[in-house]
C-alpha positions as CSV (number, residue, x, y, z in Angstrom):
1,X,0.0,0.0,0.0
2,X,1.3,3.4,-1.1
3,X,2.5,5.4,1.7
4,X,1.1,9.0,1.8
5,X,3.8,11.6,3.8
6,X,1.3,14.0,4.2
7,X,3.1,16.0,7.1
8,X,6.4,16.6,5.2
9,X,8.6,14.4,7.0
10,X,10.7,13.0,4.2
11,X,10.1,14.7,1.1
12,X,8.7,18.7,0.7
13,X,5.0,19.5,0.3
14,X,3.3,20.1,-2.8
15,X,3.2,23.8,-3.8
16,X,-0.6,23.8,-3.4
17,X,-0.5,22.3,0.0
18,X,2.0,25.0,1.3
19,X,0.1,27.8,0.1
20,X,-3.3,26.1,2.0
21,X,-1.5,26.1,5.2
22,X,0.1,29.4,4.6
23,X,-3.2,30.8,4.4
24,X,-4.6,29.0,7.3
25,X,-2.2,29.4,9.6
26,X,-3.7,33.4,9.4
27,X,-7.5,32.3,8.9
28,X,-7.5,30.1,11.9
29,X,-6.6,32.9,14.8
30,X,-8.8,34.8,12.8
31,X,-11.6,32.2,12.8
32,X,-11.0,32.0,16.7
33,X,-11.6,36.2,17.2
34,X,-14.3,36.1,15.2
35,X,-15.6,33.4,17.3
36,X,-15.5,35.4,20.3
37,X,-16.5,38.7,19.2
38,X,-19.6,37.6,17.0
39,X,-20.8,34.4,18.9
40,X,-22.3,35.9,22.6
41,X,-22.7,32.2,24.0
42,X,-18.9,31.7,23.2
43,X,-17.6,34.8,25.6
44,X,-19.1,38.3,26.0
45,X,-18.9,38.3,29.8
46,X,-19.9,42.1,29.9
47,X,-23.6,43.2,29.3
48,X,-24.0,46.6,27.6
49,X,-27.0,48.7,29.8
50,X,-29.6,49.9,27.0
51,X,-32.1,50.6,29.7
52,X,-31.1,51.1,33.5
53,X,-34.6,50.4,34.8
54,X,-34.7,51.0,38.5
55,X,-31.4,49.8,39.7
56,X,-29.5,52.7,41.0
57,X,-26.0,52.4,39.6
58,X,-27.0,51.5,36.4
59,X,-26.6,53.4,33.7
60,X,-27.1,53.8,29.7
61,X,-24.0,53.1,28.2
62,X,-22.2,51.1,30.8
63,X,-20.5,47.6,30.6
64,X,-21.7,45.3,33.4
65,X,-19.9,42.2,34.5
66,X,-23.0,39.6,33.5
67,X,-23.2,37.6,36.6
68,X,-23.9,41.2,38.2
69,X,-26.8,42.6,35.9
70,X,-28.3,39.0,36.1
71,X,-28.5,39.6,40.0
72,X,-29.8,42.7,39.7
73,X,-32.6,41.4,37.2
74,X,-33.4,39.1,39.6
75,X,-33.9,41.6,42.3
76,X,-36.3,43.5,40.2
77,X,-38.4,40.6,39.3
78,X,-38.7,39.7,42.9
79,X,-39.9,43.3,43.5
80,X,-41.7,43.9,40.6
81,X,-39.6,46.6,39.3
82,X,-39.0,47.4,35.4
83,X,-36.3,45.1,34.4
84,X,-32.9,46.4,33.8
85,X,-32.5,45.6,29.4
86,X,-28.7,45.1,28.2
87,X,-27.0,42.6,25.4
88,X,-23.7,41.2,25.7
89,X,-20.9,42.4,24.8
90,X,-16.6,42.0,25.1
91,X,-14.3,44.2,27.5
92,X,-13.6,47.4,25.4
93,X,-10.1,45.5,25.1
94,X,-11.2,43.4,22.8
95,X,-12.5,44.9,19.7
96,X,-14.1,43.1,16.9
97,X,-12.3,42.0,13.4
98,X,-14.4,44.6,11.3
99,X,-13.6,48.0,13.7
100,X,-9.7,46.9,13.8
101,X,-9.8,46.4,9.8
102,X,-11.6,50.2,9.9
103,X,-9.1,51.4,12.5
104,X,-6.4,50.9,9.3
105,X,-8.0,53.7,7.6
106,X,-9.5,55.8,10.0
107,X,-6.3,56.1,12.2
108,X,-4.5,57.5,9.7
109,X,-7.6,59.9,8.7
110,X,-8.1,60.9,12.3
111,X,-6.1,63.8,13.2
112,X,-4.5,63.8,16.8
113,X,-6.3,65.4,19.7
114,X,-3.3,67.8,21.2
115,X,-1.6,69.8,18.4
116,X,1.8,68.5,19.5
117,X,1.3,65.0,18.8
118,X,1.9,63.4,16.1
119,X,0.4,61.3,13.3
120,X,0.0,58.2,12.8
121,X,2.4,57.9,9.4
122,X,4.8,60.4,11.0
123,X,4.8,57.8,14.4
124,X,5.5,55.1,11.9
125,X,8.4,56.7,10.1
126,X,9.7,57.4,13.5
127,X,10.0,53.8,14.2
128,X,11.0,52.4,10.9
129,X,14.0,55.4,11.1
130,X,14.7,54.0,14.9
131,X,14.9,50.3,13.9
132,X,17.0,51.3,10.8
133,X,19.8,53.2,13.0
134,X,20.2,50.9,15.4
135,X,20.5,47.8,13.1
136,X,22.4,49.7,10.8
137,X,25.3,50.4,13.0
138,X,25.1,46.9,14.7
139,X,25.6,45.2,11.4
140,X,28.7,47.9,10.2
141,X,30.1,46.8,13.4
142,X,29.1,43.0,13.7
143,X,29.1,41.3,10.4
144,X,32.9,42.3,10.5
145,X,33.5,41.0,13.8
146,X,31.6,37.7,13.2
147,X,33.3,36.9,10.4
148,X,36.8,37.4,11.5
149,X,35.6,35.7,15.4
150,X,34.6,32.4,12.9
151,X,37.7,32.4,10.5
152,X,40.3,33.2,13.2
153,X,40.7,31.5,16.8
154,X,42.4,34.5,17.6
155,X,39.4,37.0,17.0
156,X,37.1,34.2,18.4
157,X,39.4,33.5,21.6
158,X,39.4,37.7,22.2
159,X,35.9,38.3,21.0
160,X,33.6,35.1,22.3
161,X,34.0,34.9,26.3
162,X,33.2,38.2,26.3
163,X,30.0,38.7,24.1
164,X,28.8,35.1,25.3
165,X,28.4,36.8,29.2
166,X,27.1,39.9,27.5
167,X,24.1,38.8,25.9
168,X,22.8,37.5,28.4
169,X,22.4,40.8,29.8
170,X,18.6,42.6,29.0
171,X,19.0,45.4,26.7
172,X,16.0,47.5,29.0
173,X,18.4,47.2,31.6
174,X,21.0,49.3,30.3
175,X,17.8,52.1,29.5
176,X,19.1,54.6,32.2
177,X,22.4,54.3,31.5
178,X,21.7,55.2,27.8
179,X,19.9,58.4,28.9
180,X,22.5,59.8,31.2
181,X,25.1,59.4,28.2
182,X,23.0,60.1,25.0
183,X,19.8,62.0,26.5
184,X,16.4,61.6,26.3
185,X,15.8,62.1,22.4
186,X,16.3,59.1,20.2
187,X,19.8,58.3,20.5
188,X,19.4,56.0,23.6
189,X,16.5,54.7,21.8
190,X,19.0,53.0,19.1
191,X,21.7,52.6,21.3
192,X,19.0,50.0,22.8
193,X,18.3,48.4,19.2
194,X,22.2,48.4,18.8
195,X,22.8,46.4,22.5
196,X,19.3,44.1,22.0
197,X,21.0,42.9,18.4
198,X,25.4,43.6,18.0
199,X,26.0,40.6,20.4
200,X,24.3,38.0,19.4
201,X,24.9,39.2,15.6
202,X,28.2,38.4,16.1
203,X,27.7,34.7,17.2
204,X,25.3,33.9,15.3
205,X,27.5,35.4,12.1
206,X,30.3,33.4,13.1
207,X,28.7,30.0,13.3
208,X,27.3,30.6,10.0
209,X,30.9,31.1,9.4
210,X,32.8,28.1,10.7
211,X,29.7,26.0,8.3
212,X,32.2,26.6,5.3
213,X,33.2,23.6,3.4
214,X,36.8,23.0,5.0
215,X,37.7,21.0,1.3
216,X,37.7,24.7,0.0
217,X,40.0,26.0,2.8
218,X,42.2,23.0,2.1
219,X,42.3,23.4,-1.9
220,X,42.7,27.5,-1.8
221,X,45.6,27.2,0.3
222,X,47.2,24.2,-1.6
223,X,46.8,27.0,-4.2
224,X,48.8,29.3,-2.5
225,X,46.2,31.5,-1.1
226,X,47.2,34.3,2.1
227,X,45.1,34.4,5.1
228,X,43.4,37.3,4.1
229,X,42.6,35.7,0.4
230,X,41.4,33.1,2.1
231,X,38.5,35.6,3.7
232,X,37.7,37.8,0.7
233,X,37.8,34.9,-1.9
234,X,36.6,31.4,0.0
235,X,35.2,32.3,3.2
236,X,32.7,35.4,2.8
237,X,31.6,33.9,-0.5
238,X,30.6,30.4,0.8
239,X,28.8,31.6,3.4
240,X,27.4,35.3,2.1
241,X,23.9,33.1,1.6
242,X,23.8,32.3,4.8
243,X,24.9,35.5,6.3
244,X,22.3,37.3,4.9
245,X,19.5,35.1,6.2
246,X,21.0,35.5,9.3
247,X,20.5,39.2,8.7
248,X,16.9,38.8,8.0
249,X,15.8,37.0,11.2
250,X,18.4,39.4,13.4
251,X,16.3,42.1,11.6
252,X,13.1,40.6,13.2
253,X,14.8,40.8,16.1
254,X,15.2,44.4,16.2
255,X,11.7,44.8,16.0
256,X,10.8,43.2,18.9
257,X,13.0,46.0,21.0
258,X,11.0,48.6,19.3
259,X,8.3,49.2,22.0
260,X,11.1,49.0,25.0
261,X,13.5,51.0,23.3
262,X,11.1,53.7,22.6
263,X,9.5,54.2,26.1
264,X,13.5,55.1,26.7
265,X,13.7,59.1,27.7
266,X,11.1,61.0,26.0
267,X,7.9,58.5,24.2
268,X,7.9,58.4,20.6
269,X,7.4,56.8,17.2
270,X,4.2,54.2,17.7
271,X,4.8,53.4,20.8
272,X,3.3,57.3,21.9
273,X,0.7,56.4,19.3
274,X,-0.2,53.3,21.1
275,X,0.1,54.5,24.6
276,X,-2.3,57.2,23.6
277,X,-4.9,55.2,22.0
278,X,-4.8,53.3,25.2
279,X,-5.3,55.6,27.4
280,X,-8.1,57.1,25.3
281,X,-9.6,53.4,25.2
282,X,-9.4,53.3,21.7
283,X,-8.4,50.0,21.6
284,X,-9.2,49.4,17.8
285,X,-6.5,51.8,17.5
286,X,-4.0,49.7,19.4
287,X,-4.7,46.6,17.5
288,X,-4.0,48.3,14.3
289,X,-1.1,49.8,14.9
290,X,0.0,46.6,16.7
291,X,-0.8,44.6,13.7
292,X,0.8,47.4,11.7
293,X,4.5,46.7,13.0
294,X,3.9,43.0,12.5
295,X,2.7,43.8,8.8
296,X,5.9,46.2,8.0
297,X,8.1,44.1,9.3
298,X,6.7,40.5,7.4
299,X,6.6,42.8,4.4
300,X,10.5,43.9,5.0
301,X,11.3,39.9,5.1
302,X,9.6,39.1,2.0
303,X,11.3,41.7,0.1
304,X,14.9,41.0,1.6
305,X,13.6,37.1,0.8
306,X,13.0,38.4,-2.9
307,X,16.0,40.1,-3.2
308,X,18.3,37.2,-1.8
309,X,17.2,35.3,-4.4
310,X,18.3,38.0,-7.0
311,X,21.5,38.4,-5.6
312,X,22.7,34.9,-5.0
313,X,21.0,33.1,-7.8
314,X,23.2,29.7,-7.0
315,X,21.4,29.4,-3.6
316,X,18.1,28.5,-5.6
317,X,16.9,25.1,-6.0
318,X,16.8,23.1,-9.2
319,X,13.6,23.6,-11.0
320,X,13.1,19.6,-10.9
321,X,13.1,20.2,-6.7
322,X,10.5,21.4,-4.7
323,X,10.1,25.5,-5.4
324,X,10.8,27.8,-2.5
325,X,7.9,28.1,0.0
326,X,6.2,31.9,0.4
327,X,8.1,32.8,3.5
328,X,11.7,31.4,3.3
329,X,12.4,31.8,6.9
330,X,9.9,29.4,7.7
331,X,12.5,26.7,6.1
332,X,14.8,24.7,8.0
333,X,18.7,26.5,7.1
334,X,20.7,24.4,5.0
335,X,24.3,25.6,4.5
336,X,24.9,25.7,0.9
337,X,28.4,26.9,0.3
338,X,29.8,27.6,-3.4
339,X,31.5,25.5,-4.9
340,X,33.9,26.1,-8.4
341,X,35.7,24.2,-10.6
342,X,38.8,24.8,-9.2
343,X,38.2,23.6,-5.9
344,X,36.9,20.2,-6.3
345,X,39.3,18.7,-4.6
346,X,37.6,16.0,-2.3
347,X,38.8,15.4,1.2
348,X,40.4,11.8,1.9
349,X,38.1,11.4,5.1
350,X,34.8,13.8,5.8
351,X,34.8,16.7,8.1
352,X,34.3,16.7,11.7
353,X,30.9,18.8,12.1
354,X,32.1,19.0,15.4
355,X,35.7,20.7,14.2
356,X,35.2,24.7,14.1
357,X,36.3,26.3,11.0
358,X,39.2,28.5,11.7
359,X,42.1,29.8,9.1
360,X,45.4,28.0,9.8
361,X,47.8,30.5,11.8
């Protein structure tokens, strides 16, 4: 009997299949929202007052824990009182599906309520400038570090101990410190971006690094290559694919200290915007401009994801394989290191995967 691997554990999905549980993997949280906002057996443990009746704090308009209005109701009845009338509803927190979707328009329509603050487009900018900064100078300063720390014990001896005990330290924590040095505009809010990503760019650069085929170490320098050669010509090309995927996710990863970083010295970008909305209980708001960041930054991946493919046209797979699925970082990493002509030179016994790749000294 044929055997069916429907789950993908051998062999890759069919194209079709992928796309199905792309799409569902969105439809089903928003199958379970919907669910709770629309459905009022499901949830709804707040009853909206459309009629007060006799009951003294009661009013038109307010939200009413359920178990308390159906007290009350039962109080009236027993004293033949008009009944209280209400329907349930959610906590304010919890907006439906359809006023989120319209919060996408009408928060960038709405203008904001002091003169000083900002707009919505003009918080986002801030942000996307922030995030850009910050991983900006982590990566001028980290890919080059990771790269020498994974080629050369030396770096890696001098660099390693060091960042390893670092990183493990919270990049909030160092939030005062950044204001006392930089103020309270937005350089301590990159210098946060810079701490949350620089040390753990560097190790994860470097073990992307040490992944290089050591048969093309072995033949380059059988060919007479220098240290440095052996950098610019075998090292940073075998593993430039997998470099810039590790860029990608550590670019994710500067999102995520967008809201801390910004709350550092004075509020800005969306995280003023969403603070705001919040404390004006326009929570539709805050869902949008939640799902907003998440949206931008998906968005950014899939175009870096795009352009990989246009830059290192070797790293994509044989039309007779499996095509790329629509979110590449979804994908297990595979290190796929270039190999030329000149340097098929096979090694008598296979690598240790153990063995770290470091230039001979």
């Amino acid at each position: 009997m044929a055997h069916h691997d429907w789950l993908g554990l051998k062999q890759e999905l069919p194209r079709r299949r992928r796309l199905l549980l792309t799409a569902l993997s969105f439809v089903i949280p928003l199958v379970i929202w919907s669910v709770l906002s629309y459905v009022p057996w499901v949830w709804h443990p707040l009853v909206h007052i459309t009629d007060p009746g006799q009951v003294d704090y009661f009013s038109k308009g307010l939200d009413i824990p359920r178990a308390d209005f159906a007290e009350e109701v039962a109080k009236a009845r027993a004293a033949g009182q008009p009944l209280p009338q209400g329907y349930p509803v959610n906590p304010v927190y919890l907006p439906a599906p359809h006023e989120v979707a319209r919060a996408f328009y009408t928060a960038f329509k709405t203008p904001p309520r002091l003169q000083d603050e900002p707009w919505l487009h003009q918080s986002l900018g801030h942000s996307i400038r922030t995030i850009f900064l910050g991983f900006l100078f982590s990566s001028l300063l980290g890919v080059p570090l990771g790269i020498l720390s994974g080629a050369f014990r030396f770096f890696a001896r001098l660099q390693e101990p060091f960042i390893e005990f670092f990183r493990y330290l919270p990049a909030p924590a160092f939030g005062a410190l950044c204001v006392a040095v930089l103020g309270i505009e937005d350089a301590p809010k990159i210098a946060i971006i810079f701490i949350g990503t620089f040390f753990q760019q560097v190790l994860v650069i470097a073990n992307s690094v040490r992944k290089v085929d050591p048969a093309l170490l072995e033949a380059a320098q059988t060919l007479g290559a220098s240290k440095w050669k052996l950098v610019s010509r075998v090292i940073v090309p075998a593993s430039i694919t997998d470099v810039y995927t590790d860029m990608r996710i550590l670019l994710g990863w500067a999102w995520t200290y967008l809201i801390v970083a910004e709350v550092v010295g004075t509020m800005s970008g969306i995280t003023l915007f969403i603070n705001q909305q919040a404390r004006y209980r326009n929570f539709d708001n805050v869902y949008a401009a939640i799902a907003m960041i998440g949206i931008i930054g998906l968005s950014t991946d899939m175009f870096l994801a795009w352009l990989g493919g246009i830059l290192f046209p070797w790293k994509r797979r044989s039309s007779s394989g499996s095509r790329r699925s629509l979110f590449p970082l979804l994908e297990s990493k595979k290190p796929r290191p270039v190999l030329w002509s000149s340097f098929a030179t096979k090694p008598e016994s296979p690598p240790d995967p153990e063995r770290p790749l470091h230039v001979a000294q």
